[in-house]
N, CA, C and O atoms as a GROMACS GRO file, in nm:
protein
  536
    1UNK      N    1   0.892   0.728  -1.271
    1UNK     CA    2   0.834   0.620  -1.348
    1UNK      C    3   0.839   0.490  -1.267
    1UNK      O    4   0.742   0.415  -1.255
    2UNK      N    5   0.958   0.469  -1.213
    2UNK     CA    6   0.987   0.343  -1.138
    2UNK      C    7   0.886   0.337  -1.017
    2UNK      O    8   0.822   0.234  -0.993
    3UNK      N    9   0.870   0.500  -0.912
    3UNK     CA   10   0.726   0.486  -0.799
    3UNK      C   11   0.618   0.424  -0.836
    3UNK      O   12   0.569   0.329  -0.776
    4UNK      N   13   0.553   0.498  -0.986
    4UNK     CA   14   0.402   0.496  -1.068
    4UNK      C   15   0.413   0.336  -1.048
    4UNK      O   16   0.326   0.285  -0.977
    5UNK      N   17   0.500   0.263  -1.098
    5UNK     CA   18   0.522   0.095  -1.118
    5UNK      C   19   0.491   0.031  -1.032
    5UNK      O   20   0.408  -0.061  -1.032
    6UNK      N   21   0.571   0.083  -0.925
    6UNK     CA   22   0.604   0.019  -0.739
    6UNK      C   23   0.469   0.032  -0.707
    6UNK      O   24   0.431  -0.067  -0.645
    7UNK      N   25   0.376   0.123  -0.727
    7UNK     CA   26   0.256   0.183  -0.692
    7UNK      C   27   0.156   0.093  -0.710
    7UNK      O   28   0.078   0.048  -0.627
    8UNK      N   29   0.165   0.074  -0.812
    8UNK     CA   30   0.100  -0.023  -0.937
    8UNK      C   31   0.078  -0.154  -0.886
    8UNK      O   32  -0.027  -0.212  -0.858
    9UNK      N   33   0.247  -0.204  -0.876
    9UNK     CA   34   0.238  -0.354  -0.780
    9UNK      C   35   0.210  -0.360  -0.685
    9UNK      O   36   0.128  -0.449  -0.659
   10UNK      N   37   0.250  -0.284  -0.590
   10UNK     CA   38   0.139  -0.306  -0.439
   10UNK      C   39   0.035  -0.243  -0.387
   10UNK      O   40   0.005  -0.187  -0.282
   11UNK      N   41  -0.015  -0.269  -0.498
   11UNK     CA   42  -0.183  -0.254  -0.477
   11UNK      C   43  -0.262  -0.357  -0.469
   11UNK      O   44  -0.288  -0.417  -0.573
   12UNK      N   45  -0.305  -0.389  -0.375
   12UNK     CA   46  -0.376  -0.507  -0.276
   12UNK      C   47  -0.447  -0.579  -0.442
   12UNK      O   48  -0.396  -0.688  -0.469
   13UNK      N   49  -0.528  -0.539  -0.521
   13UNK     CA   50  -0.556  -0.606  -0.590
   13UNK      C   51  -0.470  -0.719  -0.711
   13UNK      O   52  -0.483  -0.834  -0.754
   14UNK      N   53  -0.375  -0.594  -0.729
   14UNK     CA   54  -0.253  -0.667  -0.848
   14UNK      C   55  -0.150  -0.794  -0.753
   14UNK      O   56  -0.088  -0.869  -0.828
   15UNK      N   57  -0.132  -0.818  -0.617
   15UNK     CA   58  -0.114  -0.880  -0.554
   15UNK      C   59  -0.194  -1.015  -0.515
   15UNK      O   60  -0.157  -1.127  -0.482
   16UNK      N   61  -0.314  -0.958  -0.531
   16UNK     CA   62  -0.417  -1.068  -0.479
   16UNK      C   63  -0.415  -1.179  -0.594
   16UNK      O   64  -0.414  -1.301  -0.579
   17UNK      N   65  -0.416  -1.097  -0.726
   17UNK     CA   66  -0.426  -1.138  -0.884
   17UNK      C   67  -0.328  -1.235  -0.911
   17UNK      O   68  -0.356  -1.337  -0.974
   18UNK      N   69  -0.194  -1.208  -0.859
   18UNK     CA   70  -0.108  -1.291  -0.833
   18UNK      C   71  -0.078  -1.387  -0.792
   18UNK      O   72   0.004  -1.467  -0.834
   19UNK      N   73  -0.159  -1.392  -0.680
   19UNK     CA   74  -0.131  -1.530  -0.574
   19UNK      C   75  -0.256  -1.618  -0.644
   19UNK      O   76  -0.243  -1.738  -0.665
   20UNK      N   77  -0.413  -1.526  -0.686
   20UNK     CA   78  -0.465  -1.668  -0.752
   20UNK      C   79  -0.422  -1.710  -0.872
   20UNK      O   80  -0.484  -1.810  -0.908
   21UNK      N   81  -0.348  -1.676  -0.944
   21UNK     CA   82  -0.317  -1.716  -1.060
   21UNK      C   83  -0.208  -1.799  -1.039
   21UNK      O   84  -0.203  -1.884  -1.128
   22UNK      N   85  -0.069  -1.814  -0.913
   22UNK     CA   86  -0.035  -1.937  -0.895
   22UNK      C   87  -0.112  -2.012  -0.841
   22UNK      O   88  -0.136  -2.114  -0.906
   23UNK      N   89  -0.185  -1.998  -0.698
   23UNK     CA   90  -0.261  -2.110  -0.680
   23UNK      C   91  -0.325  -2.169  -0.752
   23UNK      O   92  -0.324  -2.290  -0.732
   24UNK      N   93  -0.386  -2.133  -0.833
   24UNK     CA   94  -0.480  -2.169  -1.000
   24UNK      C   95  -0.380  -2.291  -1.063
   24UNK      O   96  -0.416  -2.406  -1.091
   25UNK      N   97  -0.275  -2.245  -1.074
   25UNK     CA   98  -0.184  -2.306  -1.140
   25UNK      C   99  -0.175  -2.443  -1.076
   25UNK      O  100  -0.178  -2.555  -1.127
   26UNK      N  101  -0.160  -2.400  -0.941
   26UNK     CA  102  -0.066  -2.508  -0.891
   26UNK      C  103  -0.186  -2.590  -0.853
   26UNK      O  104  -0.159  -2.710  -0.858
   27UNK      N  105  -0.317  -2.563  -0.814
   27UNK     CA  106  -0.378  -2.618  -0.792
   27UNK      C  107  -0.468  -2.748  -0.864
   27UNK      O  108  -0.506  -2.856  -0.817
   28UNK      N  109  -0.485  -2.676  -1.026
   28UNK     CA  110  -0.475  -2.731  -1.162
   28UNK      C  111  -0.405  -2.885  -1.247
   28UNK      O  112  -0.438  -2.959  -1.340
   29UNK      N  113  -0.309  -2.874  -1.164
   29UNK     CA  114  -0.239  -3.002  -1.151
   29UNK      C  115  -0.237  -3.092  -1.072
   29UNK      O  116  -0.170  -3.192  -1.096
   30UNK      N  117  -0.314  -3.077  -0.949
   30UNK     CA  118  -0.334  -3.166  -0.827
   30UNK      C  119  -0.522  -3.222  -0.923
   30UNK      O  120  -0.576  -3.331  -0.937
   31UNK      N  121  -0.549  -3.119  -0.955
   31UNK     CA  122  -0.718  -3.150  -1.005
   31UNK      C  123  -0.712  -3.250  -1.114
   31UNK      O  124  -0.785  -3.349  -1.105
   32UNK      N  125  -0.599  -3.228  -1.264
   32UNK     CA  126  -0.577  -3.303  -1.364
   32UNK      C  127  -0.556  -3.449  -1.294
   32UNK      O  128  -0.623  -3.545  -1.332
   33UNK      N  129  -0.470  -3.459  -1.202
   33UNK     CA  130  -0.426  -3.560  -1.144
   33UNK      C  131  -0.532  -3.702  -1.121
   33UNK      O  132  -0.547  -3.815  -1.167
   34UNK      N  133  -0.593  -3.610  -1.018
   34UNK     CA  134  -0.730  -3.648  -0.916
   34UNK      C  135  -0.852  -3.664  -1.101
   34UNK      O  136  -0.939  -3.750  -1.092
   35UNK      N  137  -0.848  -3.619  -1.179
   35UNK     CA  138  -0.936  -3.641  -1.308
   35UNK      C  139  -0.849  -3.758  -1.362
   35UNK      O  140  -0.924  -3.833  -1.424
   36UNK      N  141  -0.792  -3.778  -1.362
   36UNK     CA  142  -0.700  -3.904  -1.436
   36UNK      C  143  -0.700  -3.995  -1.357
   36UNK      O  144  -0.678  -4.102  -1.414
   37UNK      N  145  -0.712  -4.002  -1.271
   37UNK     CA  146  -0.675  -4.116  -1.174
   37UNK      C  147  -0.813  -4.153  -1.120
   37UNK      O  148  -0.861  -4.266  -1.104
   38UNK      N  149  -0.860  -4.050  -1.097
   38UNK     CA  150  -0.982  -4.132  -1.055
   38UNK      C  151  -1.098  -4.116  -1.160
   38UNK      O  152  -1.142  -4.224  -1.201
   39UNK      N  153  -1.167  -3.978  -1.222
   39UNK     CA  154  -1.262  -4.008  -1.287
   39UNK      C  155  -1.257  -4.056  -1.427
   39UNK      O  156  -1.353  -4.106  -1.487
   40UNK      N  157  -1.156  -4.039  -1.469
   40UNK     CA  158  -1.176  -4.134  -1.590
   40UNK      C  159  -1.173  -4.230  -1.542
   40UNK      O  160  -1.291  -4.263  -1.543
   41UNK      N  161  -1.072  -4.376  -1.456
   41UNK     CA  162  -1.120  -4.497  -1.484
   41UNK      C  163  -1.283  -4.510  -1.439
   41UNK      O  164  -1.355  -4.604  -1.471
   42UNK      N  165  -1.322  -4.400  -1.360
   42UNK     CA  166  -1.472  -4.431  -1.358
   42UNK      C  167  -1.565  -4.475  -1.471
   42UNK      O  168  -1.626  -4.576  -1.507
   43UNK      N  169  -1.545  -4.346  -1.509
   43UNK     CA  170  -1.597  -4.289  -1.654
   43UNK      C  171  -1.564  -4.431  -1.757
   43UNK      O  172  -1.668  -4.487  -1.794
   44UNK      N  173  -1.472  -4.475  -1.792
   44UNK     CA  174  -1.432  -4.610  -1.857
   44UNK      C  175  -1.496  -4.717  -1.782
   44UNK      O  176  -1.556  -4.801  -1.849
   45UNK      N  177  -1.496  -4.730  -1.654
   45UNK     CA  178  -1.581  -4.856  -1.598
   45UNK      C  179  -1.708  -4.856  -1.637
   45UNK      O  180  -1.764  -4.956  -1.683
   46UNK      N  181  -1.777  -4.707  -1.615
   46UNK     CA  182  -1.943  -4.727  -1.665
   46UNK      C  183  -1.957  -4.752  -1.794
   46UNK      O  184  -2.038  -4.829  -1.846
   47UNK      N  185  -1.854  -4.666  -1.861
   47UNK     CA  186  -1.931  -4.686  -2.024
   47UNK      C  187  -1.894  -4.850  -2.114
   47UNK      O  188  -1.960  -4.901  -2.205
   48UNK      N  189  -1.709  -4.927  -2.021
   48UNK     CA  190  -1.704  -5.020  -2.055
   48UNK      C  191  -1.641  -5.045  -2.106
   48UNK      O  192  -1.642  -5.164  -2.140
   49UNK      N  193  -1.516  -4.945  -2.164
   49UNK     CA  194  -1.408  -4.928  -2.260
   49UNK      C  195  -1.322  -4.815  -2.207
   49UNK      O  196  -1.362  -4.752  -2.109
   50UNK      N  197  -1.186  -4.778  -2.275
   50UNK     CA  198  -1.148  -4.642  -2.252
   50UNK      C  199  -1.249  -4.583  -2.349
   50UNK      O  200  -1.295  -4.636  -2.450
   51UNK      N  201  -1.284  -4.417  -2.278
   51UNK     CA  202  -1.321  -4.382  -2.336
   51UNK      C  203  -1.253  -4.274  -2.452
   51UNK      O  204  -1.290  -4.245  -2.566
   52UNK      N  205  -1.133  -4.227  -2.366
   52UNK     CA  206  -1.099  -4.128  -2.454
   52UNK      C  207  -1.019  -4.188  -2.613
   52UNK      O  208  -0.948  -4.288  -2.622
   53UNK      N  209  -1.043  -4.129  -2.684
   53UNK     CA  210  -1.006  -4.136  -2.828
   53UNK      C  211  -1.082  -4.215  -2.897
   53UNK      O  212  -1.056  -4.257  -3.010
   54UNK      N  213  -1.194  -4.242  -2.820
   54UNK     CA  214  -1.344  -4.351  -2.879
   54UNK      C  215  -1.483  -4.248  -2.868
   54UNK      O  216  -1.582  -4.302  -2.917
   55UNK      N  217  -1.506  -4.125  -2.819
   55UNK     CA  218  -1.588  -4.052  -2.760
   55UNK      C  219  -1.553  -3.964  -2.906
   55UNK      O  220  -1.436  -3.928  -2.902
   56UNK      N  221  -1.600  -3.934  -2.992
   56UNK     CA  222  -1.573  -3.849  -3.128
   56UNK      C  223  -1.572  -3.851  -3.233
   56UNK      O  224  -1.599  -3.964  -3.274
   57UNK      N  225  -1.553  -3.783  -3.309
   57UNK     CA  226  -1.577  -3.779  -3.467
   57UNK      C  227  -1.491  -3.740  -3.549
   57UNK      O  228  -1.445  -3.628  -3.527
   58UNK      N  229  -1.434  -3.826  -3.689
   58UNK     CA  230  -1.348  -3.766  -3.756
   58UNK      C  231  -1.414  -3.651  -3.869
   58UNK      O  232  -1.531  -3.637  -3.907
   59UNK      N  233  -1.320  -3.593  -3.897
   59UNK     CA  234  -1.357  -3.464  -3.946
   59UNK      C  235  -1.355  -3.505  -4.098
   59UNK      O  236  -1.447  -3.468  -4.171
   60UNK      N  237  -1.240  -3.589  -4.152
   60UNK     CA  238  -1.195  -3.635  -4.280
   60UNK      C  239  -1.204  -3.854  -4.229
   60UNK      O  240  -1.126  -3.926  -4.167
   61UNK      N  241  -1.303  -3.874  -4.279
   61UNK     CA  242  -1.307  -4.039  -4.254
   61UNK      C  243  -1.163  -4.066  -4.299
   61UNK      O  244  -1.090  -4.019  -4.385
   62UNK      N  245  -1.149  -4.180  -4.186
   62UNK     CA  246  -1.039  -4.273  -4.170
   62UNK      C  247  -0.876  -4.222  -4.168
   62UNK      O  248  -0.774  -4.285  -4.190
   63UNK      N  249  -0.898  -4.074  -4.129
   63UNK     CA  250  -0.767  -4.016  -4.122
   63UNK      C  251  -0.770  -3.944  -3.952
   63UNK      O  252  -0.825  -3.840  -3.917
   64UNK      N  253  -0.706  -4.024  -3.885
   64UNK     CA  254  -0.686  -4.011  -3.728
   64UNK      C  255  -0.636  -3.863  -3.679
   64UNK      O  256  -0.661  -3.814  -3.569
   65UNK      N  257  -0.551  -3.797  -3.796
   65UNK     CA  258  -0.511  -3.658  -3.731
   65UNK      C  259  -0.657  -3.581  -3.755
   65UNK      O  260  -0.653  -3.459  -3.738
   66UNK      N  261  -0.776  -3.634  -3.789
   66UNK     CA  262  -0.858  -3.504  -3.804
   66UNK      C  263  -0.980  -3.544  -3.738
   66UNK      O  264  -1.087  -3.500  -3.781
   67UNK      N  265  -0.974  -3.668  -3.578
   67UNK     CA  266  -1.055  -3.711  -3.512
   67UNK      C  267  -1.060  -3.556  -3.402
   67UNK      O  268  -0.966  -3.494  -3.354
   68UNK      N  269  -1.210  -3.532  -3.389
   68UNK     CA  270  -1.215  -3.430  -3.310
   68UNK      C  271  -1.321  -3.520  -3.158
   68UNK      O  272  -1.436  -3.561  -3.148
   69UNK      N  273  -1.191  -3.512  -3.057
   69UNK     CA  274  -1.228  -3.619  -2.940
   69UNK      C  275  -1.279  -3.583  -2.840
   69UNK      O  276  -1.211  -3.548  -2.744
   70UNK      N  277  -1.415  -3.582  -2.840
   70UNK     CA  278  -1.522  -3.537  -2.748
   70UNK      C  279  -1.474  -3.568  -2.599
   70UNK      O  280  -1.489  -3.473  -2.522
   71UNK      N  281  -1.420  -3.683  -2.544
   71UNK     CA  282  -1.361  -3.696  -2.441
   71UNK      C  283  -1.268  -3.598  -2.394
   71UNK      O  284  -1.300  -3.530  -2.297
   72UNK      N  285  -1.146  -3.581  -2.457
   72UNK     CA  286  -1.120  -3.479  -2.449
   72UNK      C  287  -1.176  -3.342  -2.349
   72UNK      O  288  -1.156  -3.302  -2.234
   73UNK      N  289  -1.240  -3.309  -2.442
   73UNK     CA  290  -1.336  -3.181  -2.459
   73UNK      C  291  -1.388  -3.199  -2.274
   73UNK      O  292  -1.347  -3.156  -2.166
   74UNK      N  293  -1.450  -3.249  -2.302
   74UNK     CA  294  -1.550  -3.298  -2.126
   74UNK      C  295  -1.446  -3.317  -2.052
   74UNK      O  296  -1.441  -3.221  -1.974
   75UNK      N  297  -1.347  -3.399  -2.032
   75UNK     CA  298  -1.223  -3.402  -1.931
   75UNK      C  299  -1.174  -3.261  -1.883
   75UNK      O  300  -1.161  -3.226  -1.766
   76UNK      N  301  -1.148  -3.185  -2.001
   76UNK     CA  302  -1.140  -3.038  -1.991
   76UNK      C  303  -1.242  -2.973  -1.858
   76UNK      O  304  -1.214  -2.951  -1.740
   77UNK      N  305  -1.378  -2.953  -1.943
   77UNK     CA  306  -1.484  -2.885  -1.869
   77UNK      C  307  -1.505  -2.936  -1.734
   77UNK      O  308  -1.562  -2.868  -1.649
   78UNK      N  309  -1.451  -3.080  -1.706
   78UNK     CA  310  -1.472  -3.128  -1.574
   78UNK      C  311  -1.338  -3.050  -1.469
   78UNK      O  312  -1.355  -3.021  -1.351
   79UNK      N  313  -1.222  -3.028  -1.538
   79UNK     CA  314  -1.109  -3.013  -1.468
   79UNK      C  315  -1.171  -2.845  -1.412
   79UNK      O  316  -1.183  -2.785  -1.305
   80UNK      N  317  -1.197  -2.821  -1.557
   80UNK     CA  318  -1.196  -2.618  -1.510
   80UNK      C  319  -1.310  -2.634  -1.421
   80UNK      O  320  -1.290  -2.569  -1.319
   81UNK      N  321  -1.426  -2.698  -1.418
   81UNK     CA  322  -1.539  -2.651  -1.311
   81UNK      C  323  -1.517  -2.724  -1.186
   81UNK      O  324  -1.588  -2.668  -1.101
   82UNK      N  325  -1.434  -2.850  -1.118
   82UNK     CA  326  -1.384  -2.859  -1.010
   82UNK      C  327  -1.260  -2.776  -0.953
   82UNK      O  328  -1.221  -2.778  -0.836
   83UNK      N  329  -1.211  -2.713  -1.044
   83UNK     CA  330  -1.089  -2.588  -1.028
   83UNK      C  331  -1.180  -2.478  -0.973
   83UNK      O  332  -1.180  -2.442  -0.856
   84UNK      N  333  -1.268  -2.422  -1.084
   84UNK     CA  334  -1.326  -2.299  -1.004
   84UNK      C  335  -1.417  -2.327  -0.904
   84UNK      O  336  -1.447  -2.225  -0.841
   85UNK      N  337  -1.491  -2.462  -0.852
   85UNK     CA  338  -1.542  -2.443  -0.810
   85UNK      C  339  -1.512  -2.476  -0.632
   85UNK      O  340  -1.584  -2.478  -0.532
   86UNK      N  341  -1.362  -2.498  -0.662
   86UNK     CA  342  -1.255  -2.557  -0.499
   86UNK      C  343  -1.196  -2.400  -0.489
   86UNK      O  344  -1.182  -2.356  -0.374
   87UNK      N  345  -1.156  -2.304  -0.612
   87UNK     CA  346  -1.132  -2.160  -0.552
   87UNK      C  347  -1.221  -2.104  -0.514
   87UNK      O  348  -1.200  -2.026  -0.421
   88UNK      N  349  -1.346  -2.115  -0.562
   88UNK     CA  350  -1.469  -2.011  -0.497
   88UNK      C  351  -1.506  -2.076  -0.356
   88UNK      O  352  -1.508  -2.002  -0.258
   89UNK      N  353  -1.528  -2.174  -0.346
   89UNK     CA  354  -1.525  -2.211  -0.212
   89UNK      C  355  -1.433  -2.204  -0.098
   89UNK      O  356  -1.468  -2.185   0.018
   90UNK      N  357  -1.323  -2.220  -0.138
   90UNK     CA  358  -1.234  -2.194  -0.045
   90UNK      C  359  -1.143  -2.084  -0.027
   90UNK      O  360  -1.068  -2.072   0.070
   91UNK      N  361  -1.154  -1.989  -0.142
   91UNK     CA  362  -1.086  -1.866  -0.138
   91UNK      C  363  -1.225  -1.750  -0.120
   91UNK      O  364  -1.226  -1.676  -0.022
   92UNK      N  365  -1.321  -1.746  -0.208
   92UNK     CA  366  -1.353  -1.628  -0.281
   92UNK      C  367  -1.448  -1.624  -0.159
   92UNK      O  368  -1.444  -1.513  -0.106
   93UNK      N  369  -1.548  -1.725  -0.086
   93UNK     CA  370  -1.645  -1.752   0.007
   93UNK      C  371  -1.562  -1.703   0.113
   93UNK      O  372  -1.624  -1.612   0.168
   94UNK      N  373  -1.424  -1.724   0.181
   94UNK     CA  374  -1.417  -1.717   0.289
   94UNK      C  375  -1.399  -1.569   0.316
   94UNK      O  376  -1.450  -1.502   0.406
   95UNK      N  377  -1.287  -1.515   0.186
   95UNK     CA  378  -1.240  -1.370   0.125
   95UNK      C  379  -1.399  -1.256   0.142
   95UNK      O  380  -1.402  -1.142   0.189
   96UNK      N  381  -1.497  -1.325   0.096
   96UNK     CA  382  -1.653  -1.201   0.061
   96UNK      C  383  -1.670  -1.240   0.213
   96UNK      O  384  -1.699  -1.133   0.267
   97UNK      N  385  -1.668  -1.322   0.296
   97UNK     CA  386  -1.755  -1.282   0.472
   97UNK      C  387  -1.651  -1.216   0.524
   97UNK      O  388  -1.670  -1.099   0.556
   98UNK      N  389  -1.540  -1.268   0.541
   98UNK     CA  390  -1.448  -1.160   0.559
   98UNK      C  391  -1.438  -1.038   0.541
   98UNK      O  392  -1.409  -0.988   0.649
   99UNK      N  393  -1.451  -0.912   0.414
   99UNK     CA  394  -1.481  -0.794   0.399
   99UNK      C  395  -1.576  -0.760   0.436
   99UNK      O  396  -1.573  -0.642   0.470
  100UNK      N  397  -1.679  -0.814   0.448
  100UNK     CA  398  -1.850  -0.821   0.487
  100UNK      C  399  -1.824  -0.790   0.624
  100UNK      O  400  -1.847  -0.677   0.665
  101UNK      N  401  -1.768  -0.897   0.713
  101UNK     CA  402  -1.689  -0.829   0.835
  101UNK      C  403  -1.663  -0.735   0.876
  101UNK      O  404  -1.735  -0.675   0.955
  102UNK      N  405  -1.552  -0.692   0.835
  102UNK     CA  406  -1.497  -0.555   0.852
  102UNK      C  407  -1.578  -0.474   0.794
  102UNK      O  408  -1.574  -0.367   0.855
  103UNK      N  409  -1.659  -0.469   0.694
  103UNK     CA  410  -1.700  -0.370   0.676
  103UNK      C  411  -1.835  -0.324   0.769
  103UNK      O  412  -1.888  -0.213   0.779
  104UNK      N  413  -1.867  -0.452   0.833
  104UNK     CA  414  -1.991  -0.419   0.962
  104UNK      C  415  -1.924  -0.370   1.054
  104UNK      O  416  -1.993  -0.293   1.122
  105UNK      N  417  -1.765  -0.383   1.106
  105UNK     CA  418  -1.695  -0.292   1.240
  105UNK      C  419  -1.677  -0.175   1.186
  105UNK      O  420  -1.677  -0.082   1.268
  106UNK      N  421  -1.652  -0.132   1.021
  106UNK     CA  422  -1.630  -0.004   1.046
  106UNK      C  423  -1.688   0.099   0.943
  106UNK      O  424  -1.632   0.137   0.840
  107UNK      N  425  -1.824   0.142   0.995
  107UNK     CA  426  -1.902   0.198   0.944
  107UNK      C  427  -1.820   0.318   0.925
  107UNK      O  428  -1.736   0.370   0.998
  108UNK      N  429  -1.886   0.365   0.756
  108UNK     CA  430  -1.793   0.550   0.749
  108UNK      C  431  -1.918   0.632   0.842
  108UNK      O  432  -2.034   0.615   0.881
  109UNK      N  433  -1.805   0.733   0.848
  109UNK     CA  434  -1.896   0.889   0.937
  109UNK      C  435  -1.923   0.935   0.833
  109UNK      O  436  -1.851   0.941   0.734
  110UNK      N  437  -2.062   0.984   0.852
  110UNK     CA  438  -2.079   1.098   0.739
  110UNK      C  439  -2.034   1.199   0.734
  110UNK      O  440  -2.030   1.270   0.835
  111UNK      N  441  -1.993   1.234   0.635
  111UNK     CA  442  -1.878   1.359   0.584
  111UNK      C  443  -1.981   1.476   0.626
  111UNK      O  444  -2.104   1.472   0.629
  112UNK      N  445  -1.894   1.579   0.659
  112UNK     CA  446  -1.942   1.712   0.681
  112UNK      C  447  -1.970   1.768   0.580
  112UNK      O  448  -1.918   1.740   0.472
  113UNK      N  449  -2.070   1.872   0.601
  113UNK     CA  450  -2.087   1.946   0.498
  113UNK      C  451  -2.009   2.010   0.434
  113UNK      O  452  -1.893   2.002   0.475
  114UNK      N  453  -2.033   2.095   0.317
  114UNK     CA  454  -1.914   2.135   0.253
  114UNK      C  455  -1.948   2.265   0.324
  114UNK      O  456  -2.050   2.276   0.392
  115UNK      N  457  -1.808   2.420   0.295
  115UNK     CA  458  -1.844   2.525   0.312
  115UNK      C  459  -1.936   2.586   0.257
  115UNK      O  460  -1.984   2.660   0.343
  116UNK      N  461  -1.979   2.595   0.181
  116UNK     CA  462  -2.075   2.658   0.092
  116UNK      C  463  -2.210   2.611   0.172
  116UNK      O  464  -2.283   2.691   0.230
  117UNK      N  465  -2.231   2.480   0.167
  117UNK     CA  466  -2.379   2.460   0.220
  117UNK      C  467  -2.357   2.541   0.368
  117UNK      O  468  -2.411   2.651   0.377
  118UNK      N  469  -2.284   2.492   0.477
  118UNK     CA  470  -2.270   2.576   0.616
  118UNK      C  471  -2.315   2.725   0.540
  118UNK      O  472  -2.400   2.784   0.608
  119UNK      N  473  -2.292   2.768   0.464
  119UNK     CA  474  -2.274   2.948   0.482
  119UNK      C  475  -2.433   2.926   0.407
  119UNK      O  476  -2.518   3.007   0.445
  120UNK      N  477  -2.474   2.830   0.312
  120UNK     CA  478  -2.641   2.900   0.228
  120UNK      C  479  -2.761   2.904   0.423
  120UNK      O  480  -2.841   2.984   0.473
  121UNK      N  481  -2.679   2.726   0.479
  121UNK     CA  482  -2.761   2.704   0.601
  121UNK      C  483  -2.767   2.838   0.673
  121UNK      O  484  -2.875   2.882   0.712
  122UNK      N  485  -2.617   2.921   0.698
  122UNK     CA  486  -2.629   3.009   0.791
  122UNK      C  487  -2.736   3.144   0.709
  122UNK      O  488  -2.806   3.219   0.777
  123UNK      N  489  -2.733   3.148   0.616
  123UNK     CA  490  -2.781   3.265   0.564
  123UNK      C  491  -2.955   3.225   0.611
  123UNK      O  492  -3.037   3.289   0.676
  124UNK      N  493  -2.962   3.070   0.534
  124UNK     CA  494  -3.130   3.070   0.576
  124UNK      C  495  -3.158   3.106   0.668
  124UNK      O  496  -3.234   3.202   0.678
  125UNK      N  497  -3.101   3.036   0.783
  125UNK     CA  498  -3.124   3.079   0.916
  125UNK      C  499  -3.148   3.240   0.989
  125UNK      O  500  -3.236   3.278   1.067
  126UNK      N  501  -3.057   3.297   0.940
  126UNK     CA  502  -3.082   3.407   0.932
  126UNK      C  503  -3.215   3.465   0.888
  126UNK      O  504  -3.302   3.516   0.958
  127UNK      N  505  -3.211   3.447   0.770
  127UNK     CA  506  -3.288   3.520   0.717
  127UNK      C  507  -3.458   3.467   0.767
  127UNK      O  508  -3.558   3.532   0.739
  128UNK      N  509  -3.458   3.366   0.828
  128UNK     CA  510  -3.574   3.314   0.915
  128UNK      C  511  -3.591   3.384   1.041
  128UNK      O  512  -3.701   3.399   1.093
  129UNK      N  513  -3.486   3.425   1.089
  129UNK     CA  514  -3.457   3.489   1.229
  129UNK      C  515  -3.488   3.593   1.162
  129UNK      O  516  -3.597   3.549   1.125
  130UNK      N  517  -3.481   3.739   1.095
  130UNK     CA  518  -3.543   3.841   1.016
  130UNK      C  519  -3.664   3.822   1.037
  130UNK      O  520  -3.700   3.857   1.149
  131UNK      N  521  -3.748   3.776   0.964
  131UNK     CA  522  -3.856   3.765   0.919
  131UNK      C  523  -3.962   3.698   1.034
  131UNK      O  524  -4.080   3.734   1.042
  132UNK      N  525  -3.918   3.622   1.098
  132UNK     CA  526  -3.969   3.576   1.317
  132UNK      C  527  -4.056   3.504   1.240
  132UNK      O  528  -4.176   3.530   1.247
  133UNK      N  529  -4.011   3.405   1.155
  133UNK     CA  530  -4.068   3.250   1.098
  133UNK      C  531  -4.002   3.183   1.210
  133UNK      O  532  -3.899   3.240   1.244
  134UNK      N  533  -4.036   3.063   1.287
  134UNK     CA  534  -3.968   2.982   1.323
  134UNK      C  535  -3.872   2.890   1.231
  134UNK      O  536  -3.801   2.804   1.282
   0.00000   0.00000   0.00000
């Protein structure tokens, strides 16, 4: 039970899965950072105000726990699509030419026939040689 496991974990994929999901992590927090620091005060310079907790709608008027804050929301979608889009570039792009690579140095051989076909081939043959068909 304990091999099946061992087996399990070092398998190039469950490994790979691993390392992006810390880098993800760790990377995630350098991005929040870099979104706080720099594009929101952008984002507040153009529009002219802070924006966040002014960008939304309350759900129940004049009761603040039930403001649903569109800023928010977009800060979000900005973080996850400069996240995925600094791993695909710099992991997933370099990772696909890479296999692409290797897989142009090492073409498979084509597998041999099985026994069965060798023995129907030898019989045809034969039986062409019988009959003085070329």
């Amino acid at each position: 039970m304990l091999k099946g496991f061992r087996d399990f974990i070092t398998r190039g994929n469950v490994i790979e899965l691993a390392v992006a999901v810390v880098i993800g992590s760790a990377f995630t927090t350098i991005v929040n950072t870099v979104v706080t620091s720099i594009i929101t005060p952008v984002v507040n310079a153009i529009g002219g105000t802070q924006v966040e907790g002014t960008v939304g709608f309350p759900i129940i008027a004049g009761r603040e726990d039930t403001f649903v804050d569109l800023a928010a929301i977009i800060n979000a979608v900005v973080v996850f699509l400069i996240t995925a889009a600094v791993v695909y570039f710099i992991f997933v792009v370099p990772m696909n030419s890479f296999q692409e690579r290797r897989k142009r140095g090492h073409e498979p051989e084509p597998e041999a026939p099985a026994e069965d076909v060798l023995l129907l081939q030898e019989i045809r043959d034969l039986l062409k040689a019988q009959s003085g068909r070329p």
